[in-house]
N, C-alpha and C positions, 0 to 999 in steps of 0.2 A: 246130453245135447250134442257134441261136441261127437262123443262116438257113432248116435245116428249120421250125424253129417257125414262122417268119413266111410259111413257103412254106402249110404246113397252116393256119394262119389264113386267108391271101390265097385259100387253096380255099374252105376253110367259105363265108371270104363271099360268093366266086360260086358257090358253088351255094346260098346264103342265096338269095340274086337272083333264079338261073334259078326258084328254086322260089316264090320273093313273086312274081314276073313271070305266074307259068304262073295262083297262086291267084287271081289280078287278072282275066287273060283268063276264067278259068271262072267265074269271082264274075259278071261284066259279062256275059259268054254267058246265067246262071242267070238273071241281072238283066230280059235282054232287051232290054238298051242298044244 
């Protein structure tokens, strides 16, 4: 029980990431950096 939990947190946060990663490159793209 306990391991699933930590498995589905350890997901959220990388795809937290992939998705703050991806908003960054489109933000700087938008930017014209």
């Amino acid at each position: 029980m306990l391991n699933q939990a930590s498995f589905q947190i350890g997901n959220a946060l990388q795809l937290g990431g992939i998705m703050a990663r991806h908003a960054t490159q489109s933000f700087i793209f938008k930017a014209g950096l």
